[in-house]
FILUM-611488 format. One line per 10 residues: their letters; for each residue x, y, z of C-alpha. Coordinates in steps of 0.02 Angstrom, whole numbers, m for minus. Layout:
N
A	X,Y,Z | ... .
END
This chain:
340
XXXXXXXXXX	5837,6327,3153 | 5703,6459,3165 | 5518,6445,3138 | 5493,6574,2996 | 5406,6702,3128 | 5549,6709,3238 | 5640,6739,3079 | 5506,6881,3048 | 5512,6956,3217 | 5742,6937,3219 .
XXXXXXXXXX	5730,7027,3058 | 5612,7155,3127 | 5726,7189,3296 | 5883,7201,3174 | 5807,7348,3063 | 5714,7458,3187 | 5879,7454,3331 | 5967,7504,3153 | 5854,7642,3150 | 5828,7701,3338 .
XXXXXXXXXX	5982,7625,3401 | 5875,7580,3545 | 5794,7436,3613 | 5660,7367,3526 | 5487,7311,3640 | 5357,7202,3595 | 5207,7310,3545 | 5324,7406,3427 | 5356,7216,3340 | 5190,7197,3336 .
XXXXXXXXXX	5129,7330,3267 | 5230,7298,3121 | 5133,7337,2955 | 5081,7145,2896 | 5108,7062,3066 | 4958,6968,3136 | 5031,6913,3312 | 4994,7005,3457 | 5108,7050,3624 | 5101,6891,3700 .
XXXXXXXXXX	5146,6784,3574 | 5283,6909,3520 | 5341,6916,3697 | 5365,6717,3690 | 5463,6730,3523 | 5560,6883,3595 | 5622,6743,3749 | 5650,6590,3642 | 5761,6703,3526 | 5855,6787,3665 .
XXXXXXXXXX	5883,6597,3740 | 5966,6540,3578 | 6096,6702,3595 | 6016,6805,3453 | 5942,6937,3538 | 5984,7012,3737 | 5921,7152,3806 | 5999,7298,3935 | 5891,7272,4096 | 5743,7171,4123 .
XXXXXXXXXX	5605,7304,4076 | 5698,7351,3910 | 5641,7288,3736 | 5758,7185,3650 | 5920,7214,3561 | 6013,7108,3438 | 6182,7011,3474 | 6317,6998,3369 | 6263,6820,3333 | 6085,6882,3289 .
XXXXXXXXXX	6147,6991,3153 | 6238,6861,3060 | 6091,6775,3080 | 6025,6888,2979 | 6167,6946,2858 | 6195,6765,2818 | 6015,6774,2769 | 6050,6906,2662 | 6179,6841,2576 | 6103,6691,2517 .
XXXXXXXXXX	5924,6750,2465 | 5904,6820,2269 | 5768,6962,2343 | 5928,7105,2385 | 5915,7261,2271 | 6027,7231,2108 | 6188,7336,2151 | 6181,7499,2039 | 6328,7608,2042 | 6420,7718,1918 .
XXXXXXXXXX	6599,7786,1938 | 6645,7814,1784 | 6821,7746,1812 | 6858,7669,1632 | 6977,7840,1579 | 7061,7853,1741 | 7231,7831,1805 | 7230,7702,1959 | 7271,7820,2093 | 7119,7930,2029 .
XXXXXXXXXX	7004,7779,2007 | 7047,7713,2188 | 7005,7897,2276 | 6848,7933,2176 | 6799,7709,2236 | 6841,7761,2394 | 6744,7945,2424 | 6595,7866,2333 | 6575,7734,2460 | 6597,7827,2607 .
XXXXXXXXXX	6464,7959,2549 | 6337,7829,2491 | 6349,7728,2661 | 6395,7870,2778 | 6533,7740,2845 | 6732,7716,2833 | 6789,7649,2646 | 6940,7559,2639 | 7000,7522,2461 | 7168,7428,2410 .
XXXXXXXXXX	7244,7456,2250 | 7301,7338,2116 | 7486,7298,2114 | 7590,7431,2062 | 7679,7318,1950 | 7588,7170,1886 | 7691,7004,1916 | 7772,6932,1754 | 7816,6767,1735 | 8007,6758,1698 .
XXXXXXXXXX	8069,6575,1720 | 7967,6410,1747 | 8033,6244,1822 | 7947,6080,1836 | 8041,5980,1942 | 7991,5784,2002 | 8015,5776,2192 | 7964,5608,2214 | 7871,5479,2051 | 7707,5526,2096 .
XXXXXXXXXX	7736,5741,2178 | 7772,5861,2033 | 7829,6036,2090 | 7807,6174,1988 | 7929,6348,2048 | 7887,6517,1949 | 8014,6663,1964 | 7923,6841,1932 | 7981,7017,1881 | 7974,7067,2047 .
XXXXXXXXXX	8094,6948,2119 | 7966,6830,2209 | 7977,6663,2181 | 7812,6540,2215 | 7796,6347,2218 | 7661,6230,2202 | 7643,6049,2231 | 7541,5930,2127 | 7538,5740,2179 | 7459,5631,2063 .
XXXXXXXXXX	7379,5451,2091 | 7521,5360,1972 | 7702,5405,1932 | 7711,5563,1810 | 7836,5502,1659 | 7985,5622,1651 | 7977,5633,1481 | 7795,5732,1518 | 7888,5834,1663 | 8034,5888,1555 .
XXXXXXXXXX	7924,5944,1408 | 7791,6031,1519 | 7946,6121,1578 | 7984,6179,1416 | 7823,6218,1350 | 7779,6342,1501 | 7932,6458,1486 | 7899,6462,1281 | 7716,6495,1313 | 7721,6607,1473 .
XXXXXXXXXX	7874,6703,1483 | 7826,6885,1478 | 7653,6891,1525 | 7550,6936,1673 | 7523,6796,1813 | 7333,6788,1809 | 7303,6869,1666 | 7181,6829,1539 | 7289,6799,1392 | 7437,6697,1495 .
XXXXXXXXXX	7265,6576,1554 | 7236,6569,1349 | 7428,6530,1314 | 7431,6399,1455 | 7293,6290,1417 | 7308,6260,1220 | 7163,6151,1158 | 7267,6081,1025 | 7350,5983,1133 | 7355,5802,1151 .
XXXXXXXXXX	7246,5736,1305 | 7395,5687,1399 | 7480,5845,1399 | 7338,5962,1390 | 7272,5853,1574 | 7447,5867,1655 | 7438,6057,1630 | 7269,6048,1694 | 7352,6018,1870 | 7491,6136,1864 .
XXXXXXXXXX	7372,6294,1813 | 7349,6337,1990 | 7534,6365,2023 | 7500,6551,1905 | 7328,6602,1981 | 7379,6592,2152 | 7507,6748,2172 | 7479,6869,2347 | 7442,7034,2338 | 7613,7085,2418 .
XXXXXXXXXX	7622,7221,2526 | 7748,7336,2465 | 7646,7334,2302 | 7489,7366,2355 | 7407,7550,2375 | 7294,7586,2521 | 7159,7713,2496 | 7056,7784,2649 | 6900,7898,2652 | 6763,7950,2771 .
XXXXXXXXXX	6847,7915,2953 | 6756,8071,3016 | 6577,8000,2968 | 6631,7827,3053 | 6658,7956,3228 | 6487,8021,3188 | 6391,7862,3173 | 6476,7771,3328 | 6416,7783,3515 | 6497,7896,3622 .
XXXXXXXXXX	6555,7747,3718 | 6666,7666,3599 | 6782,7831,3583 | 6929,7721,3685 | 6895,7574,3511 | 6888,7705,3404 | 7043,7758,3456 | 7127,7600,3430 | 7029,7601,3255 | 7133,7775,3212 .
XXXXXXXXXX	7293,7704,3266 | 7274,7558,3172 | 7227,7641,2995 | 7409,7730,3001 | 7458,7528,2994 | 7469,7487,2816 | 7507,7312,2839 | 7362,7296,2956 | 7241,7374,2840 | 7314,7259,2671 .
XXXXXXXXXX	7289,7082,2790 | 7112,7151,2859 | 7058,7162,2648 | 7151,7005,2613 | 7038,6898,2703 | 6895,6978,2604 | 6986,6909,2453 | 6963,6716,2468 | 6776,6732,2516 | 6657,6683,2355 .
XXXXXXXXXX	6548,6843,2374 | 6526,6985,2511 | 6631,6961,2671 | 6557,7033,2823 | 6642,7018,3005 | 6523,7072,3144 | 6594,7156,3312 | 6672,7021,3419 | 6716,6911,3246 | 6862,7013,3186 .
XXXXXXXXXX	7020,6961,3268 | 7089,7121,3275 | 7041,7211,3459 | 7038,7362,3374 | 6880,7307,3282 | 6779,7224,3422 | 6632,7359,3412 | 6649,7404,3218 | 6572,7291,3087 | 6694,7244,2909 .
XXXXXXXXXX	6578,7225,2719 | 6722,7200,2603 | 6704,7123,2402 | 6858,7066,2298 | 6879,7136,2138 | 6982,7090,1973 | 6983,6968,1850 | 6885,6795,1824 | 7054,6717,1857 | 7149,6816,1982 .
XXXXXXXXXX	7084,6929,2124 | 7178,7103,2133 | 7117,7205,2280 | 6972,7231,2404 | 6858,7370,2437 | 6755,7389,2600 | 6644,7471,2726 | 6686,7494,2913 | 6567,7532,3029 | 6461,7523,3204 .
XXXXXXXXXX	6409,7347,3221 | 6208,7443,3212 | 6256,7489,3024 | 6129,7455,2866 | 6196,7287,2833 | 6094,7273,2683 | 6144,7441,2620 | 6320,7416,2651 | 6327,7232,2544 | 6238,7314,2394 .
XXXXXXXXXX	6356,7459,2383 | 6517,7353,2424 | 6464,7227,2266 | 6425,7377,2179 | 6587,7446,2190 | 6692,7296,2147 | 6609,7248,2002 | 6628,7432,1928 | 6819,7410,1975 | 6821,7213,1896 .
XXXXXXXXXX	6757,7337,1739 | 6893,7442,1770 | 7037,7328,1783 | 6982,7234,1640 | 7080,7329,1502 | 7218,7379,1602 | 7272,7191,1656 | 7177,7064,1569 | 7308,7061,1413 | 7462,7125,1518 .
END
């Protein structure tokens, strides 16, 4: 934990090396409009925070730069404080096709943040439930196997504290393919057909625990669009030095399927994800910073859209714009899937 002046004086370092994109020295700190330390005791906060791994510095004259651990530091700060700008955005996307909607997503990020946008597409076909089993594995382990329109077949398994009656298995079995057959997995109208509030307690419970088993489906890969914009502003804002990562960066943005699992991890976090240099697992991305936001529906997450960048990017600018753009393209997808 930090005393809230080394917070101050992290949070300081953070925006002016975003600025400079050099090292940042004491008397610049303290000069700081509305900081009433001097050198000295900025000098002692500078060591303490570059003991705890936050901040280093390139040789022992040099002001201070942050680490990778420093800056999520202060993204995570970010991220949970109600003080960052309310994200304001307008693509007029509603009268678009999807291909149209993704490109104009993806050139308006990369001009508003001067970084990469990455953008994946809804599923070209939206999964539709055709056939529903309930099976009982064991008294008390009820598995619940959905075959789609697209040939994929997922399973869930739902173990309860007592044995589940079969009678309750063979009619929820029943009841699903009469009330689901032909919609949308995740869709707002198969969530309304699923959970009828009519029903008795008993029932209405037991589907309770199988309503994960149609929220749950993958974004599969050889339904998803990739849409890519701005790679020649991401070679502008890096340092010269990382031309040999930014190489690898290239090589990997011809991989689709590297690009679709790099935005599916965005799509399981609750708000902004943000990987900082050495964080992403990819070696490609060691130097380069990720801001990615899920978009689609209250029930079921479609796509992704993000920001790639030096790991000395506006982190705060680059959340904002990200949230931005995925809740214009939650508006978006709205009509198009919410009744499919």
């Amino acid at each position: 934990m930090l005393t809230p002046r080394q917070e101050q004086i992290l949070c300081i370092v953070v925006d002016v090396h975003i600025q400079t994109g050099q090292p940042v020295p004491s008397r610049t700190i303290a000069a700081q409009p509305g900081f009433d330390c001097g050198p000295s005791t900025v000098r002692s906060e500078l060591a303490h925070l570059e003991e705890v791994g936050l901040l280093t510095h390139p040789h022992t004259s040099a002001g201070r730069v942050p680490t990778d651990a420093g800056r999520r530091y202060v993204v995570d700060r970010m991220l949970s404080s109600s003080r960052l700008p309310q994200p304001k955005l307008q693509l007029s996307l509603m009268r678009r096709e999807v291909d149209d909607a993704m490109r104009c997503t993806t050139q308006a990020l990369s001009q508003i943040t001067n970084l990469l946008a990455v953008v994946s597409a809804p599923p070209l076909n939206i999964a539709i439930v055709r056939h529903v089993e309930v099976l009982a594995l064991q008294p008390q382990v009820v598995a619940v196997v959905t075959i789609t329109s697209t040939g994929a077949v997922t399973k869930m398994i739902a173990t309860f504290d007592a044995p589940v009656d079969s009678g309750l298995v063979g009619w929820a079995g029943a009841y699903l393919n009469e009330r689901l057959v032909g919609h949308a997995l995740g869709s707002r109208l198969l969530h309304q057909r699923l959970l009828d509030q009519s029903l008795p307690h008993t029932e209405l419970s037991f589907l309770h625990r199988l309503a994960p088993a149609f929220f749950q489906e993958p974004i599969a890969d050889a339904e998803a669009g990739i849409y890519v914009g701005g790679a020649g502003r991401l070679l502008q804002a890096s340092e010269r030095e990382n031309i040999a990562e930014l190489n690898e960066l290239m090589n990997l943005l011809e991989q689709r399927a590297a690009l679709l699992s790099l935005l599916r991890t965005a799509l399981s976090a609750p708000d902004v994800y943000v990987s900082i240099g050495e964080e992403n697992e990819l070696p490609a991305m060691r130097s380069l910073s990720v801001v990615a936001a899920a978009y689609g529906l209250a029930q079921r997450k479609l796509g992704a859209v993000s920001v790639i960048g030096p790991v000395r990017m506006d982190y705060r600018g680059a959340i904002t714009t990200v949230r931005a753009a995925a809740n214009e393209l939650s508006r978006y997808v709205e009509d198009s899937y919410a009744d499919a």
